[in-house]
C-alpha positions as CSV (number, residue, x, y, z in Angstrom):
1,X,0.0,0.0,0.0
2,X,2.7,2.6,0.7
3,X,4.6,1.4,-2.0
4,X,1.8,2.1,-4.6
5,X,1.5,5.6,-2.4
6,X,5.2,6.8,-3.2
7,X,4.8,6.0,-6.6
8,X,1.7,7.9,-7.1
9,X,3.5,11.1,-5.0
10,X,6.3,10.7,-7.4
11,X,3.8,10.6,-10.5
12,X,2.2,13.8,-8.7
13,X,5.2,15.9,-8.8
14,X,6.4,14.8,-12.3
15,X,3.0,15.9,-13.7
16,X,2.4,19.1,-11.8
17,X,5.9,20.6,-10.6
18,X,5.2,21.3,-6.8
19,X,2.6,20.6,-4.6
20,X,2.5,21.4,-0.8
21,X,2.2,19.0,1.7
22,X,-1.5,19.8,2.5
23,X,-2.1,19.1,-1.4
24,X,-0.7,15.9,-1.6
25,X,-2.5,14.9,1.6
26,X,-5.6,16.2,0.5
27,X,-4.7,14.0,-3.2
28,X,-3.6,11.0,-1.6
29,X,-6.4,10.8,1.3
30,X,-3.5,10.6,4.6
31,X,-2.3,13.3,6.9
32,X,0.3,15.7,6.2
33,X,2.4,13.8,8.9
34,X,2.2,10.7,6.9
35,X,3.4,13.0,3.9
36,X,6.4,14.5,5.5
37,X,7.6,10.5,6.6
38,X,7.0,9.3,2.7
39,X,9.2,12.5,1.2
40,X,11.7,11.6,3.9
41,X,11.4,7.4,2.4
42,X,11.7,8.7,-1.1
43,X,14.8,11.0,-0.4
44,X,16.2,8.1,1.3
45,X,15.2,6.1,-1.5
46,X,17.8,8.6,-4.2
47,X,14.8,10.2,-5.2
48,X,15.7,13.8,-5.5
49,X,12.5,15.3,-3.9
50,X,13.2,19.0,-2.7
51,X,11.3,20.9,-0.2
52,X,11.0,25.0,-0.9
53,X,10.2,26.9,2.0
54,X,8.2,29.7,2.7
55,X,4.4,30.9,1.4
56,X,4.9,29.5,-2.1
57,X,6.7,26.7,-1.2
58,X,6.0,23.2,-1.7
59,X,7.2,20.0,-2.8
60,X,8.9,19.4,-6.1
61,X,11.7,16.8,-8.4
62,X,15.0,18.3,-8.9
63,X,16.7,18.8,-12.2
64,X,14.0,17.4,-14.6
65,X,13.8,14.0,-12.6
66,X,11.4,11.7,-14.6
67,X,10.7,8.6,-13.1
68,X,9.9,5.2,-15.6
69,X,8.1,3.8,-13.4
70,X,4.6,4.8,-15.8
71,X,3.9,1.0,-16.9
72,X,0.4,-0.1,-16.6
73,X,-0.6,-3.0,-14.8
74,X,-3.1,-5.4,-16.6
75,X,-6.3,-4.0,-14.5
76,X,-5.1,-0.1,-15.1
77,X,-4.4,-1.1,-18.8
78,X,-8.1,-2.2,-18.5
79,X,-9.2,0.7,-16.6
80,X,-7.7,3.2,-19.5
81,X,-10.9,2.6,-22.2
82,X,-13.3,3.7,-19.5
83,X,-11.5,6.9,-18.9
84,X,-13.7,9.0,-20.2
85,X,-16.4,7.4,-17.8
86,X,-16.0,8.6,-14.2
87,X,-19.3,7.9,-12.7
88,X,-20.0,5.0,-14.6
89,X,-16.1,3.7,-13.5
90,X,-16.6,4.2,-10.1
91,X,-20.1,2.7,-10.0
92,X,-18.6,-0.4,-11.1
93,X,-15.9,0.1,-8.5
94,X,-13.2,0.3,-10.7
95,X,-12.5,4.1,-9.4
96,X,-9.0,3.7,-8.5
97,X,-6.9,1.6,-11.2
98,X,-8.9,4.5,-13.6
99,X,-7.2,7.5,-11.2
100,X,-4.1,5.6,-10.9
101,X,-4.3,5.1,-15.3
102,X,-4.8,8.7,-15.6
103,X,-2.1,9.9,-13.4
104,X,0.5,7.7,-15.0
105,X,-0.4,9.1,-18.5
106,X,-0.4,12.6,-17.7
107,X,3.7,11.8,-16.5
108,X,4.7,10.4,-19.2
109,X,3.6,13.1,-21.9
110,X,5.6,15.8,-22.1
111,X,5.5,18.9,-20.2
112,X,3.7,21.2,-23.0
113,X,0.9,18.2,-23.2
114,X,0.4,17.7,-19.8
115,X,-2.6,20.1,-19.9
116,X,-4.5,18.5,-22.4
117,X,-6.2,16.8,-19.7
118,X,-7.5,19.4,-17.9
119,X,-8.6,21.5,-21.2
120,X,-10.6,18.6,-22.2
121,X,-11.7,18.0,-19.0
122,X,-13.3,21.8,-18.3
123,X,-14.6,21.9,-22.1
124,X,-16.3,18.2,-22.6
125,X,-18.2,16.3,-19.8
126,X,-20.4,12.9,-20.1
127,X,-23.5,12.7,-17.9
128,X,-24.5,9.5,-18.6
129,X,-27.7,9.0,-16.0
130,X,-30.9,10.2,-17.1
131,X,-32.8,12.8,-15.0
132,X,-34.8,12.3,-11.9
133,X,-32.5,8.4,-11.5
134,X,-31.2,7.7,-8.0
135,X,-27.6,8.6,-7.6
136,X,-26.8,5.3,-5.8
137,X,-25.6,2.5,-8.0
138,X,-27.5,-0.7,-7.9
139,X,-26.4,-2.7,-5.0
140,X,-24.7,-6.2,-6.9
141,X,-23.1,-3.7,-9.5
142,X,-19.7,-3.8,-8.3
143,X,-19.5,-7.7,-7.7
144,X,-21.0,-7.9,-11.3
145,X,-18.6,-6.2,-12.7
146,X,-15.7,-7.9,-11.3
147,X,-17.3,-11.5,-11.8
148,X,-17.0,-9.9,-16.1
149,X,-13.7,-8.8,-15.7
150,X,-12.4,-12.2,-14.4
151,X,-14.7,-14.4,-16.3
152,X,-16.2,-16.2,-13.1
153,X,-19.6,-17.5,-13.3
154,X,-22.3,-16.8,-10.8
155,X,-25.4,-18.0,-8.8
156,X,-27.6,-15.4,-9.5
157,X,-31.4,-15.0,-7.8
158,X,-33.1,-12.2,-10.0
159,X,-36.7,-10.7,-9.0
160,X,-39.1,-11.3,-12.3
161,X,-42.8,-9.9,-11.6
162,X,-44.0,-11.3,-8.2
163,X,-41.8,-14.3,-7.9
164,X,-37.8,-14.3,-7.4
165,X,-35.6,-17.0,-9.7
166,X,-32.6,-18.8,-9.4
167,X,-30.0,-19.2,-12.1
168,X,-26.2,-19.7,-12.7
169,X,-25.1,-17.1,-15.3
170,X,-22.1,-16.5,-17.4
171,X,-21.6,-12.7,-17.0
172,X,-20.6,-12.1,-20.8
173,X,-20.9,-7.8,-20.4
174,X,-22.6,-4.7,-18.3
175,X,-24.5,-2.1,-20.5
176,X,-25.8,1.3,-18.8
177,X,-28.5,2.6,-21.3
178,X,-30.3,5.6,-20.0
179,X,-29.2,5.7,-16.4
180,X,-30.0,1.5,-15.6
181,X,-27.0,-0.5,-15.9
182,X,-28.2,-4.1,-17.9
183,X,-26.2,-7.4,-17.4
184,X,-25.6,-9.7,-20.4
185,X,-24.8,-13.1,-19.4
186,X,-25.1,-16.6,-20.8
187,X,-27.5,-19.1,-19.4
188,X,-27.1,-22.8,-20.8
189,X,-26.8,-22.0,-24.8
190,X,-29.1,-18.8,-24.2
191,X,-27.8,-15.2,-23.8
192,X,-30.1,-13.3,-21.8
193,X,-30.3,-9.7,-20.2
194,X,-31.3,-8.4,-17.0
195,X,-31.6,-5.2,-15.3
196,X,-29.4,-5.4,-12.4
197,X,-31.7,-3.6,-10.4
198,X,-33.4,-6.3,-10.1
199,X,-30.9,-8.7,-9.1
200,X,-31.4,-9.7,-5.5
201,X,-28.2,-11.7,-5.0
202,X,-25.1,-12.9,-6.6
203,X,-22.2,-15.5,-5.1
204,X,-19.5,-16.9,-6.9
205,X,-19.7,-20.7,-7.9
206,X,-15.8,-20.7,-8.2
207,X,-16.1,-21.6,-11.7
208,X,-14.9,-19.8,-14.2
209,X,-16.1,-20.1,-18.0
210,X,-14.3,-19.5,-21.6
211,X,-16.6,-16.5,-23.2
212,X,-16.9,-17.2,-27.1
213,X,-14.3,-15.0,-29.0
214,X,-17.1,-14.0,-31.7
215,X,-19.0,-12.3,-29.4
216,X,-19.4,-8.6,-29.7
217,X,-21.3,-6.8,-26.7
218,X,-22.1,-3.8,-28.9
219,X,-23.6,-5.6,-31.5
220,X,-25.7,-7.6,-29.4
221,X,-26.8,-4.6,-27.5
222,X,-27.9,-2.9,-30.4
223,X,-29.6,-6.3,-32.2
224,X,-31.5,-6.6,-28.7
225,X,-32.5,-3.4,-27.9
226,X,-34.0,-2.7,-31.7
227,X,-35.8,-6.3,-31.0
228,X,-37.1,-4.9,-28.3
229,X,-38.8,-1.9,-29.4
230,X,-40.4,-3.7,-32.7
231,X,-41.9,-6.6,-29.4
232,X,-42.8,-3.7,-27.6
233,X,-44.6,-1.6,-30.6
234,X,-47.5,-3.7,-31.1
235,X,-50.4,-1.2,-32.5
236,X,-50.9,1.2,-35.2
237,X,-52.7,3.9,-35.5
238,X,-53.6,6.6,-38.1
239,X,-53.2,9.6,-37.8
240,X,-53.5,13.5,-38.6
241,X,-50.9,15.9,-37.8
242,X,-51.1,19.4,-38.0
243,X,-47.5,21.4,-38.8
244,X,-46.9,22.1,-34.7
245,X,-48.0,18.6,-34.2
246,X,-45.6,17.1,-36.6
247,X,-42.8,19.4,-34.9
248,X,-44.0,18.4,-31.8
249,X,-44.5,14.3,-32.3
250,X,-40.9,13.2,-31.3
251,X,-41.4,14.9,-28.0
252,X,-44.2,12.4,-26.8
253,X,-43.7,9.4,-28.9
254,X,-41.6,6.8,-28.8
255,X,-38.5,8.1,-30.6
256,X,-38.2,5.4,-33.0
257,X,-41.5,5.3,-33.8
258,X,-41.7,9.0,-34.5
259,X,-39.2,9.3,-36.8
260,X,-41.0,6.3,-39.0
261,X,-44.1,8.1,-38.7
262,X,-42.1,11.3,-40.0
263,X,-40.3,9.4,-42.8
264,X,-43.3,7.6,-44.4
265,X,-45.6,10.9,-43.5
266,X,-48.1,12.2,-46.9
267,X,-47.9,15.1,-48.4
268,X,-49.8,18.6,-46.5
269,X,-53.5,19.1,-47.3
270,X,-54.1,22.9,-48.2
271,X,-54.1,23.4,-44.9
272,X,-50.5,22.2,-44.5
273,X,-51.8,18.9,-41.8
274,X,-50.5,15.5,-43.5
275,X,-51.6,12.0,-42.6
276,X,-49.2,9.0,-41.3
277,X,-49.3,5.8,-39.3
278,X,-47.6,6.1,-35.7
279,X,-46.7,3.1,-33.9
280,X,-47.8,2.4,-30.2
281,X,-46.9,0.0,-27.4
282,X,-51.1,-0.4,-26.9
283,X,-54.2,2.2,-27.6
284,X,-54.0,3.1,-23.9
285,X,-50.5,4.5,-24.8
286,X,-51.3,5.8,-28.3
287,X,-54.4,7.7,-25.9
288,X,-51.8,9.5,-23.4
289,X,-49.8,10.3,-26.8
290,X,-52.5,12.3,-28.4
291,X,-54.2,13.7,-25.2
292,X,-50.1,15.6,-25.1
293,X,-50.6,16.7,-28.5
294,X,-54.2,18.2,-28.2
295,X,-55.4,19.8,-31.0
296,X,-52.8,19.6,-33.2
297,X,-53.5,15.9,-34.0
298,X,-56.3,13.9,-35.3
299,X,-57.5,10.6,-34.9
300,X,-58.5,8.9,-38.1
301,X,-58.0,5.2,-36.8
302,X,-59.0,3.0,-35.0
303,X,-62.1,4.1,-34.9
304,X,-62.2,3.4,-30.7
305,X,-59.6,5.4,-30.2
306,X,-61.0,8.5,-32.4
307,X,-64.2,8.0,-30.0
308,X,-61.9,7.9,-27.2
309,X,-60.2,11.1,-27.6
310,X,-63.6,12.7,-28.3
311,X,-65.2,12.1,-25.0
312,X,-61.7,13.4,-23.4
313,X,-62.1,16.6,-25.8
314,X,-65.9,16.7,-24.8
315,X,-64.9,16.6,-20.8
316,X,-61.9,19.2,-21.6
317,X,-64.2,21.7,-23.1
318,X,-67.1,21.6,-19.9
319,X,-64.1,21.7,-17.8
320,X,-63.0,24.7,-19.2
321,X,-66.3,26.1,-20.0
């Protein structure tokens, strides 16, 4: 442990000239006692650390010392393509060998680089989440992800509707898609996907499993998930949109569904409304889509629907009588 600490005070220095002691406490999570004992370690050690006294002083490497001690271990090497995925990274408790990745890359460019880091950092920023999600990670998610790194299956119990199930599962790859983190994992000769929300347990069998070389996380993701919506869109309906109702559509319909119903819409009538066929989970969802639209959409079919939204238009217009 205080091994890996010198190293990373070292790595500190070489990438940012001088720091103070309350700095590098404050970086490396000790006391400034434990930092004064660790400079005196890596003088002793014939590294030549200098302490500058005074208001501006600090901590600093003399003469242009660069250490080579900037080779990545196998996990940090890992760490490296989530980089760009802090909160994700640490959810997944991989927050450390990602720090300790970043550090070592920023000492070994060379001094007129070493800011690229922090332009791109104060210019670009992924918020991955979506709005309103809990901040806390799902409980299982670091275990998961550990269980994927090292190719260890698991004994999983997984809450489906009102029951709770048992299976062992080959945890192939972890996809967060809107703010809920998805686990892909093999069970028997079927690769499944769960929400790992709902996953109420996991312990390792002490097996591990040989994942087949073909497969390619994103592609499955993106073969599922477009599976899913085409399951998920099971009714049709017709439709007349005014031109703020066909500027407004992709703001209350199912995105992939709205831009078909765009792309495959008629021409305008003279008085610039056109006709197309939108897509719905079920009528009771096509019904909560139009009531957002209001007036600016017509029903044409089915013809339960149309009757539907008339009674609502009907109550709206005592209502507001």
């Amino acid at each position: 442990m205080r091994a890996a600490r010198l190293i990373t005070m070292v790595l500190l220095l070489q990438s940012r000239g001088m720091l103070t002691a309350a700095e590098l406490a404050a970086e490396l999570e000790v006391s400034e006692r434990t930092v004064y004992r660790d400079m005196l370690a890596l003088s002793a050690a014939g590294v030549p650390v200098y302490a500058e006294q005074g208001r501006s002083g600090g901590y600093r490497l003399v003469g242009g010392y660069r250490t080579r001690l900037t080779g990545l271990s196998r996990e940090e090497a890992e760490a490296l393509f989530l980089a760009g995925l802090p909160g994700p990274a640490r959810d997944m408790g991989l927050d450390e060998p990602v720090q300790s990745v970043r550090r070592k890359m920023l000492a070994a460019l060379p001094e007129g680089l070493r800011e690229a880091s922090q332009r791109a950092g104060q210019r670009f920023h992924l918020d991955a989440p979506g709005w309103f999600d809990r901040a806390d990670p799902p409980e299982h998610l670091a275990g998961l992800a550990q269980a994927v790194w090292q190719d260890r299956v698991l004994a999983m119990r997984y809450r489906r509707r009102d029951e709770e199930v048992s299976r062992d599962v080959e945890p192939y790859g972890l996809v967060l898609k809107n703010g809920v983190w998805y686990l892909v994992g093999r069970v028997g000769e079927d690769l499944r996907t769960y929400r790992v929300d709902r996953i109420t347990g996991v312990e390792p069998t002490g097996d591990g499993f040989t994942r087949d070389p073909e497969f390619d996380l994103p592609g499955f993701w993106a073969q599922r998930a477009a599976e899913f919506v085409r399951q998920m869109l099971r009714e049709t309906i017709t439709i007349r949109l005014s031109p703020d109702g066909l500027r407004s559509l992709r703001f209350v319909a199912d995105p992939p569904a709205a831009r078909e119903a765009l792309d495959s819409a008629g021409e305008p009538d003279p008085d610039g409304w056109v006709r197309t066929r939108l897509s719905v989970e079920s009528r009771d969802v096509g019904y909560t889509y139009m009531l957002g639209l209001g007036p600016e959409v017509e029903v044409l079919e089915p013809p339960e629907l149309r009757q539907r939204l008339a009674d609502a238009a009907r109550r709206l217009g005592e209502l507001y009588r």
